[in-house]
PQR file of N, CA, C, O and H, with PARSE charges and radii, in Angstrom:
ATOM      1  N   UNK A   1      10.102 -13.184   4.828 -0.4000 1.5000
ATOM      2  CA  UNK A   1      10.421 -12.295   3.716 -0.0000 2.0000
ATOM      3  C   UNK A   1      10.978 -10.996   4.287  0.5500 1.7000
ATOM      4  O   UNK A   1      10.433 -10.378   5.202 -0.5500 1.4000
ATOM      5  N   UNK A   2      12.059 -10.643   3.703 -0.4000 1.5000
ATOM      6  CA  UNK A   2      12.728  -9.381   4.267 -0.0000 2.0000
ATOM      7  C   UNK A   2      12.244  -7.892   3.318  0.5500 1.7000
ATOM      8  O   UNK A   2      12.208  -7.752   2.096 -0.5500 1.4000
ATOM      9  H   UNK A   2      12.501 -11.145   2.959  0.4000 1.0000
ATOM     10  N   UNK A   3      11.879  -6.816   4.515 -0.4000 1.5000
ATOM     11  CA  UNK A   3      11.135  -5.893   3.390 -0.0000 2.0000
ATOM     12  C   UNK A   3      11.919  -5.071   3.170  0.5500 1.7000
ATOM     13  O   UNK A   3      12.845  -5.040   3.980 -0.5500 1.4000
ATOM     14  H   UNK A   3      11.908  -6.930   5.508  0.4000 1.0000
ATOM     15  N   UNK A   4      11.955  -4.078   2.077 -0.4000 1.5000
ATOM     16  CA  UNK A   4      12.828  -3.102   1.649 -0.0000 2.0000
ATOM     17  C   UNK A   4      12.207  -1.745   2.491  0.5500 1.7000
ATOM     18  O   UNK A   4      11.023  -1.541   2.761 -0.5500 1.4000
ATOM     19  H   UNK A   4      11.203  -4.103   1.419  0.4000 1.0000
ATOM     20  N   UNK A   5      13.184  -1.033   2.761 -0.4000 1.5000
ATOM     21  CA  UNK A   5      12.923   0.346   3.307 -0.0000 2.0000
ATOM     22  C   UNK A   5      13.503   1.548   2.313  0.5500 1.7000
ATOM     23  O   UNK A   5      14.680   1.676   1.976 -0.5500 1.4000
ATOM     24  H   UNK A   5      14.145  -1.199   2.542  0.4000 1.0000
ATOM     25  N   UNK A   6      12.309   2.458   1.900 -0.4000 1.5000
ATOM     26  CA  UNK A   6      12.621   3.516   1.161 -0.0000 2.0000
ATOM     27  C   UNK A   6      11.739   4.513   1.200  0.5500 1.7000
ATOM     28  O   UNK A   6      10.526   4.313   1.250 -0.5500 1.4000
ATOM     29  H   UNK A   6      11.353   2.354   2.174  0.4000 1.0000
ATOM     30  N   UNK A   7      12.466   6.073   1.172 -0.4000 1.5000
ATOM     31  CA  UNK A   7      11.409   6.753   1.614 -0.0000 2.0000
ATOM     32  C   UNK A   7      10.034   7.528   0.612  0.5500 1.7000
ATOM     33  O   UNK A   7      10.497   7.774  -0.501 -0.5500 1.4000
ATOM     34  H   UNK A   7      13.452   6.236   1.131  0.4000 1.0000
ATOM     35  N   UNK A   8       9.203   7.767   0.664 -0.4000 1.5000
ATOM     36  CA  UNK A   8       8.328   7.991   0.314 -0.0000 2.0000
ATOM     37  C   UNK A   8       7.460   9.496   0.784  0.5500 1.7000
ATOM     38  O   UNK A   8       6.856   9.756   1.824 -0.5500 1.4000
ATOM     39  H   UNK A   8       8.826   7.567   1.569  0.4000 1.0000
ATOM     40  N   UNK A   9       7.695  10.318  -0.457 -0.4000 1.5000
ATOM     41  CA  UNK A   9       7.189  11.860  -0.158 -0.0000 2.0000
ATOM     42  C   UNK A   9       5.901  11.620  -0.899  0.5500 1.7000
ATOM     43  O   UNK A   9       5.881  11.101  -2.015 -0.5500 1.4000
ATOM     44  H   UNK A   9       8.187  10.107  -1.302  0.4000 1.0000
ATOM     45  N   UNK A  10       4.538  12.114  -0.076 -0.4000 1.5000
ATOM     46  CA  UNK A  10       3.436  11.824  -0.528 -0.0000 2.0000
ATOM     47  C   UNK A  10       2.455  13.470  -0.399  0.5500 1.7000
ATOM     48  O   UNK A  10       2.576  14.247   0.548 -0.5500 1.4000
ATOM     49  H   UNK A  10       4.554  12.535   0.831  0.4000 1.0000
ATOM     50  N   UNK A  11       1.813  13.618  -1.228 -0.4000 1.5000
ATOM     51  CA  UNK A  11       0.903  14.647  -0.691 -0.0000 2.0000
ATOM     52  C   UNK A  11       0.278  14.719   0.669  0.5500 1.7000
ATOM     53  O   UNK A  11       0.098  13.640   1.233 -0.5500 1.4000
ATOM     54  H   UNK A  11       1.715  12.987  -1.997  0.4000 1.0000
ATOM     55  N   UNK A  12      -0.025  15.650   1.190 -0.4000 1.5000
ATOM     56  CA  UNK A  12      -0.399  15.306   2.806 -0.0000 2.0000
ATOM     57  C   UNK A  12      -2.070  15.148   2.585  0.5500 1.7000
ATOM     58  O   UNK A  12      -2.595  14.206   3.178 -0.5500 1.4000
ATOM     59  H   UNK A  12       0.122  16.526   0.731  0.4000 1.0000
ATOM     60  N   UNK A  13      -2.997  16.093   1.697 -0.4000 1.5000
ATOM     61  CA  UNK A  13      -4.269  15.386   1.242 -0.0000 2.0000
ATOM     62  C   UNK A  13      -4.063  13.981   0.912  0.5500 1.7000
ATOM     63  O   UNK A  13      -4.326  13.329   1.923 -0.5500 1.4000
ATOM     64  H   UNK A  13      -2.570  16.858   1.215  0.4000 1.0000
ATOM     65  N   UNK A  14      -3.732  13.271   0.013 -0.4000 1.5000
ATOM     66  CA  UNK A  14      -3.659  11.930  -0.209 -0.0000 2.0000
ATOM     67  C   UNK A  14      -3.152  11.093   0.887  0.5500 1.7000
ATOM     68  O   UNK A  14      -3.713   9.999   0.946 -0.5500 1.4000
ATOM     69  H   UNK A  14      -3.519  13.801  -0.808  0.4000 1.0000
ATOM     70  N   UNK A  15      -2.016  11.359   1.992 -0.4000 1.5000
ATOM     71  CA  UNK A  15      -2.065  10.765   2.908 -0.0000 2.0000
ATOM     72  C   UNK A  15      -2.944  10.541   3.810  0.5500 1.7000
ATOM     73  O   UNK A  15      -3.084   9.482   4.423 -0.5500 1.4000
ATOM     74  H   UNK A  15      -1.560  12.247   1.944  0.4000 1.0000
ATOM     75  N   UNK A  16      -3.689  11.701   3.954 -0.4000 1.5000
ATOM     76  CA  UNK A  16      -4.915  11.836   5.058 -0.0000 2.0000
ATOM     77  C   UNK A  16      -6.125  10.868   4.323  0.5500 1.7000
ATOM     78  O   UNK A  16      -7.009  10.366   5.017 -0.5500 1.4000
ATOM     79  H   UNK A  16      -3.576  12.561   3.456  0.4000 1.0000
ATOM     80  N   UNK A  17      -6.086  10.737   3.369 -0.4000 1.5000
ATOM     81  CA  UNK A  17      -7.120   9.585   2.462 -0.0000 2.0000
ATOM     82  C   UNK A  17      -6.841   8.589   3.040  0.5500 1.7000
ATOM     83  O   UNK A  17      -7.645   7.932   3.701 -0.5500 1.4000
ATOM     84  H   UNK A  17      -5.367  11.145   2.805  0.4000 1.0000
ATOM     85  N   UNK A  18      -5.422   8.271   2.845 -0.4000 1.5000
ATOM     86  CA  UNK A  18      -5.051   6.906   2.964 -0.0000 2.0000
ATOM     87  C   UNK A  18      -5.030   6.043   4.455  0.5500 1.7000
ATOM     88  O   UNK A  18      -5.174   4.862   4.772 -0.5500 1.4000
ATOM     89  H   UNK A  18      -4.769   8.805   2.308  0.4000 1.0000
ATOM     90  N   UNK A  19      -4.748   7.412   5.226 -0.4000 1.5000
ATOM     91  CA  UNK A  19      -4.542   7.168   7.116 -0.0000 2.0000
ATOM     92  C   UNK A  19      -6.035   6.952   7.004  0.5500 1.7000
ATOM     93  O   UNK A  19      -6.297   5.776   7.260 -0.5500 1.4000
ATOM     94  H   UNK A  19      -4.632   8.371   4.969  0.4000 1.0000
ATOM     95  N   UNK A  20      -7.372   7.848   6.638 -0.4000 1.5000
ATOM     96  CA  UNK A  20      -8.677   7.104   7.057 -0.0000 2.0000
ATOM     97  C   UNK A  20      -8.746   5.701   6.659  0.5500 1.7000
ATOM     98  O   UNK A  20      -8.925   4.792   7.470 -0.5500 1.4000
ATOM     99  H   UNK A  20      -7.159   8.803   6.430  0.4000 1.0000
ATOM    100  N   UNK A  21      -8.575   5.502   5.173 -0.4000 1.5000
ATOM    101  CA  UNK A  21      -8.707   3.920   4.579 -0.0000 2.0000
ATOM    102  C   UNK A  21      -8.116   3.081   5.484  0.5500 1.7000
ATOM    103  O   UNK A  21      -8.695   2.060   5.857 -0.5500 1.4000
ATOM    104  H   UNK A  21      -8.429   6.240   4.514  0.4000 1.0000
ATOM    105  N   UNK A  22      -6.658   3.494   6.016 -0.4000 1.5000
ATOM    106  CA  UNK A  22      -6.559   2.138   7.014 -0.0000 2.0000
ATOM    107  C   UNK A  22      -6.617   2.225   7.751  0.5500 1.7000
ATOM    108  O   UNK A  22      -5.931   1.380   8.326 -0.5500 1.4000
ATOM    109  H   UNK A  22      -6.188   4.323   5.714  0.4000 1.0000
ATOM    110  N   UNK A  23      -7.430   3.259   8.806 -0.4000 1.5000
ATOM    111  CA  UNK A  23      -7.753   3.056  10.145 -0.0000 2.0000
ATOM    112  C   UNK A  23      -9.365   2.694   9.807  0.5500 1.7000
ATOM    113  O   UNK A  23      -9.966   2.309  10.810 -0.5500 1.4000
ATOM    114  H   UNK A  23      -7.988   3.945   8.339  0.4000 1.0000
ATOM    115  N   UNK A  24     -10.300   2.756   8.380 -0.4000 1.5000
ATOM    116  CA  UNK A  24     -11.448   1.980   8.268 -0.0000 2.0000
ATOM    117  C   UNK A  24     -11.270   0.460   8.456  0.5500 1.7000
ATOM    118  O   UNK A  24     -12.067  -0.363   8.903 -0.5500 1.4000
ATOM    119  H   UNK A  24      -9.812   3.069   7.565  0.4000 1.0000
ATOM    120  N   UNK A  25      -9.699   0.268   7.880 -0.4000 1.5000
ATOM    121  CA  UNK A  25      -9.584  -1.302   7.692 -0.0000 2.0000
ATOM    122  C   UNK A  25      -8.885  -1.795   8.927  0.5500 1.7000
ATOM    123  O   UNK A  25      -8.491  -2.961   8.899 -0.5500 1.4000
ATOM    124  H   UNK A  25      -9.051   0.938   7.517  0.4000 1.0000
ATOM    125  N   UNK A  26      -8.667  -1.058  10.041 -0.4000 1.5000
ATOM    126  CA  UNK A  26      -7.784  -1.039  10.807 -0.0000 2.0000
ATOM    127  C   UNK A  26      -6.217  -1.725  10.260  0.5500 1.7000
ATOM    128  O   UNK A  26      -6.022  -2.930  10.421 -0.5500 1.4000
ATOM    129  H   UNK A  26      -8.987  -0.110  10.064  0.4000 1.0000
ATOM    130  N   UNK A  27      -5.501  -1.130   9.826 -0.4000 1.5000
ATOM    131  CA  UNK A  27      -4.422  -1.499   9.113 -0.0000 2.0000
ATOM    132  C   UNK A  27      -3.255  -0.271   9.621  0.5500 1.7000
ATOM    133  O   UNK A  27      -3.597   0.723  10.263 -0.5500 1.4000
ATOM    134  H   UNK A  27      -5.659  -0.151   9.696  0.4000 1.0000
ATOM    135  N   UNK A  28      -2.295  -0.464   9.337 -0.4000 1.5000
ATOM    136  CA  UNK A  28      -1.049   0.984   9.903 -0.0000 2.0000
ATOM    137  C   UNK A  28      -1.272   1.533   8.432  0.5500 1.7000
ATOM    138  O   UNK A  28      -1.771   0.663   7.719 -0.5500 1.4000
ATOM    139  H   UNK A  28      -2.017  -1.271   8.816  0.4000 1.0000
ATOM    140  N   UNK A  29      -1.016   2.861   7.708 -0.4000 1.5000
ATOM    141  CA  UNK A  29      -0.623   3.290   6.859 -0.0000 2.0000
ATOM    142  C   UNK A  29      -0.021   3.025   5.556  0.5500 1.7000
ATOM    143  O   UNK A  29      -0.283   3.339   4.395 -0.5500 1.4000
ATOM    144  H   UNK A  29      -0.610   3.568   8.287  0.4000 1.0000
ATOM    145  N   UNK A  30       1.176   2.110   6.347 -0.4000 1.5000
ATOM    146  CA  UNK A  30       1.960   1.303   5.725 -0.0000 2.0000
ATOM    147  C   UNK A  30       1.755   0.139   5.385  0.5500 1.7000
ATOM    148  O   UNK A  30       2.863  -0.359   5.187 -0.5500 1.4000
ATOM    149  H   UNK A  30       1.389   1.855   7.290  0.4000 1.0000
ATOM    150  N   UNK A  31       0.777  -0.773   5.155 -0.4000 1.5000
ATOM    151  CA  UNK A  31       0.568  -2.052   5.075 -0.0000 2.0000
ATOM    152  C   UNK A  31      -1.103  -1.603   4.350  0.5500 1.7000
ATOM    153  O   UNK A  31      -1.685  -2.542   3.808 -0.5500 1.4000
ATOM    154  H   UNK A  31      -0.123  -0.369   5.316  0.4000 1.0000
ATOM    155  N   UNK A  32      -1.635  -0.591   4.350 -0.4000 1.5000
ATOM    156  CA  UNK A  32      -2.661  -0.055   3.706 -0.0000 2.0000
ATOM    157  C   UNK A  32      -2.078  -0.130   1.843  0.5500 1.7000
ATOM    158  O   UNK A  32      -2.574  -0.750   0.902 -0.5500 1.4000
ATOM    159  H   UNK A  32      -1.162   0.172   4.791  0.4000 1.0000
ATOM    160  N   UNK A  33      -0.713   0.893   1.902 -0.4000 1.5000
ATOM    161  CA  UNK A  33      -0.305   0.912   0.862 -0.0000 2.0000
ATOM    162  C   UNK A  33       0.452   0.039   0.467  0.5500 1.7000
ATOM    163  O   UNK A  33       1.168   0.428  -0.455 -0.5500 1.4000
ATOM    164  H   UNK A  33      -0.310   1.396   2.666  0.4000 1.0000
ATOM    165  N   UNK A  34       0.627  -1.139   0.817 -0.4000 1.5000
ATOM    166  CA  UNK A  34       1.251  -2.354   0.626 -0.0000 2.0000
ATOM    167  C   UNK A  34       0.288  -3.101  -0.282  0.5500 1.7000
ATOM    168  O   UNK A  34       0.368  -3.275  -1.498 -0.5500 1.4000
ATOM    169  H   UNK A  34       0.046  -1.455   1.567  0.4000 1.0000
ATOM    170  N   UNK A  35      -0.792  -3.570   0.722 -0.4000 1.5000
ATOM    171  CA  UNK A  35      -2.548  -3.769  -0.168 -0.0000 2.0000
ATOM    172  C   UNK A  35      -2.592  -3.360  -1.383  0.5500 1.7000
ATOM    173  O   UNK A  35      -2.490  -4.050  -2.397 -0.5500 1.4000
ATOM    174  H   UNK A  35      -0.857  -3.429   1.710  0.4000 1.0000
ATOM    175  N   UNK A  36      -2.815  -1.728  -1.264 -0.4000 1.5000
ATOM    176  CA  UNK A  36      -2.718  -1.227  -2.633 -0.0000 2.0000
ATOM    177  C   UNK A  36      -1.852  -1.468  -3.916  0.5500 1.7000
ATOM    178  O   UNK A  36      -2.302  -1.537  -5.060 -0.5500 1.4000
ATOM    179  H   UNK A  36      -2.899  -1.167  -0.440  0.4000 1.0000
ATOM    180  N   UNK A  37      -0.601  -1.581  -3.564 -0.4000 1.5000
ATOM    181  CA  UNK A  37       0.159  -1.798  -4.646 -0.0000 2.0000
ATOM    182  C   UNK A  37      -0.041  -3.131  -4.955  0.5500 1.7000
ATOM    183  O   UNK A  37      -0.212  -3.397  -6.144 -0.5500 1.4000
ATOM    184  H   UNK A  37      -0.235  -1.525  -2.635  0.4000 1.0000
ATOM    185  N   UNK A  38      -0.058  -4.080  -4.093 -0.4000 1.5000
ATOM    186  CA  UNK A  38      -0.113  -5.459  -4.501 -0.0000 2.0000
ATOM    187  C   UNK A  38      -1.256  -5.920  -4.934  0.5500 1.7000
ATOM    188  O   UNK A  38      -1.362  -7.094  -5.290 -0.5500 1.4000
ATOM    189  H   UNK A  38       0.081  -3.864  -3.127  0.4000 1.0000
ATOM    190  N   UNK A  39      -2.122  -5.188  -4.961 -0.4000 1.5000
ATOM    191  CA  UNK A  39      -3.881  -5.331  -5.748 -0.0000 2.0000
ATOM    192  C   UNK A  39      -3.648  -4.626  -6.899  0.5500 1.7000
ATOM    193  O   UNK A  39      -4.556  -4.749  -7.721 -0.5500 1.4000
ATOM    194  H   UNK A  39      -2.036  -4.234  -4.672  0.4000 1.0000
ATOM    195  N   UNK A  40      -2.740  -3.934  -7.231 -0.4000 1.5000
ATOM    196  CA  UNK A  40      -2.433  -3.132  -8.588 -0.0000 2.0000
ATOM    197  C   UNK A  40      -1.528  -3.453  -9.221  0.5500 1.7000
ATOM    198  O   UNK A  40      -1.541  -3.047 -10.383 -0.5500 1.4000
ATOM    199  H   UNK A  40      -2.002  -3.834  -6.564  0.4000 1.0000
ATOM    200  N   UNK A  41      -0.249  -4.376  -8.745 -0.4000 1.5000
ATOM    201  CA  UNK A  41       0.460  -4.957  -9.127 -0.0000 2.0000
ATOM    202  C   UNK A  41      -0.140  -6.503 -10.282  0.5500 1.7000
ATOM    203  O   UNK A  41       0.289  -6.981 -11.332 -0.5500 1.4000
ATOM    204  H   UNK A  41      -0.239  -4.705  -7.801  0.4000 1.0000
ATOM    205  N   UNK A  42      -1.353  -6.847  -9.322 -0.4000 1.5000
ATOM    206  CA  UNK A  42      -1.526  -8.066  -9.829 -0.0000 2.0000
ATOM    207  C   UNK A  42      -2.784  -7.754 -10.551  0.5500 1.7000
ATOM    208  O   UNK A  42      -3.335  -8.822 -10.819 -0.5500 1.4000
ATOM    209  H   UNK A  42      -1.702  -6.459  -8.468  0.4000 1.0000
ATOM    210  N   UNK A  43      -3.355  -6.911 -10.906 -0.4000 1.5000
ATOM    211  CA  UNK A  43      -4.350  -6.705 -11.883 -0.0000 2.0000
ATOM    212  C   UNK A  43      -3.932  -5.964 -13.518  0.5500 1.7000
ATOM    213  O   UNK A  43      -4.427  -5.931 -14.645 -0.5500 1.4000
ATOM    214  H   UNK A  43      -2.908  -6.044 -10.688  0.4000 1.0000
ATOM    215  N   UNK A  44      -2.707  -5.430 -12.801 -0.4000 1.5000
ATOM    216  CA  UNK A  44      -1.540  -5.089 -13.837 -0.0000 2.0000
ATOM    217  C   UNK A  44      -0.892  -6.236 -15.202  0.5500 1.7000
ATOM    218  O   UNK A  44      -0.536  -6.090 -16.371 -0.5500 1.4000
ATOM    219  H   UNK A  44      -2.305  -5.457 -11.886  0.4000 1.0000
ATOM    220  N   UNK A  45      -1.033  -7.640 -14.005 -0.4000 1.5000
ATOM    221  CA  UNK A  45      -0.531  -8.647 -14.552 -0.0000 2.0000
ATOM    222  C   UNK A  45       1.130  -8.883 -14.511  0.5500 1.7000
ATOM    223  O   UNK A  45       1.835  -9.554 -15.265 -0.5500 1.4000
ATOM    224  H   UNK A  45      -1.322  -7.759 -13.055  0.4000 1.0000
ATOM    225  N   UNK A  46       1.558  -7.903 -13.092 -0.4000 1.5000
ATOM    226  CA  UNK A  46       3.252  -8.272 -13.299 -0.0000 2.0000
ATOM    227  C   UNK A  46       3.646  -8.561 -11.941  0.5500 1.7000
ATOM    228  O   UNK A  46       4.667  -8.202 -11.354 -0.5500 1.4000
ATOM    229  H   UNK A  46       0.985  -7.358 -12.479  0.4000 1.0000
ATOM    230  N   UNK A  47       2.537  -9.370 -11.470 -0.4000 1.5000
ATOM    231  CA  UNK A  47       2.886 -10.415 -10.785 -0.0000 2.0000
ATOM    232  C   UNK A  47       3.664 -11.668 -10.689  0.5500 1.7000
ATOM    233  O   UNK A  47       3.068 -12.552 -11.306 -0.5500 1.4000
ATOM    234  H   UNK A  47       1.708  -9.661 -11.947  0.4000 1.0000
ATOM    235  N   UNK A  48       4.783 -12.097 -10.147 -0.4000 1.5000
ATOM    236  CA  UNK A  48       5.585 -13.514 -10.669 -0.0000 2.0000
ATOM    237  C   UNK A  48       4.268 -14.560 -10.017  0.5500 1.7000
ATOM    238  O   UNK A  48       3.583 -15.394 -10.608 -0.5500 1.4000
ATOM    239  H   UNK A  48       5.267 -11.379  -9.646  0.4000 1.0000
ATOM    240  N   UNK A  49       4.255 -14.204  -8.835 -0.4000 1.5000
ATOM    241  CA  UNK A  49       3.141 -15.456  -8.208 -0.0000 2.0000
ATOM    242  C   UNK A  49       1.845 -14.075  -7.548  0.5500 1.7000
ATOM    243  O   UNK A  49       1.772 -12.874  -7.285 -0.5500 1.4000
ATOM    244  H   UNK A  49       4.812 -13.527  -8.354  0.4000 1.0000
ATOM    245  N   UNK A  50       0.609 -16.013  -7.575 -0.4000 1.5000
ATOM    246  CA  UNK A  50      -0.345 -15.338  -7.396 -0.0000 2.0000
ATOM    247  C   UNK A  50      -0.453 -15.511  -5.888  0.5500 1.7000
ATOM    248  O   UNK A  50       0.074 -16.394  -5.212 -0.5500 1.4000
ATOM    249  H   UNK A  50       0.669 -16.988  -7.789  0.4000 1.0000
ATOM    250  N   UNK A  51      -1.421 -14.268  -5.383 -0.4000 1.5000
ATOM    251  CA  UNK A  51      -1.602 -14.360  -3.950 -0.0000 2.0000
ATOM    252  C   UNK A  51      -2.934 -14.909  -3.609  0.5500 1.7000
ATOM    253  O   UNK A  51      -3.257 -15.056  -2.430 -0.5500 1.4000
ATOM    254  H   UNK A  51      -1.850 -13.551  -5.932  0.4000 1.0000
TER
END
């Protein structure tokens, strides 16, 4: 699967949330908020397929 690249201006408090969450989960940053959206995506219900 080929991923899209786009940039993303975030609060630097909320980033620093997010850098602990995935160094709890050991995860990069980026694949932390990948998780996230795709756990919110699909509880949303606008998911095409399930994971």
């Amino acid at each position: 699967m080929k991923r899209k690249n786009f940039p993303l201006r975030i609060d630097p408090e909320l980033y620093k949330a997010l850098e602990k969450w995935a160094d709890d989960e050991i995860r990069s940053v980026n694949a932390q908020i990948e998780i996230i959206l795709k756990e919110a995506v699909k509880r949303a219900g606008r998911s095409k397929k399930e994971e």
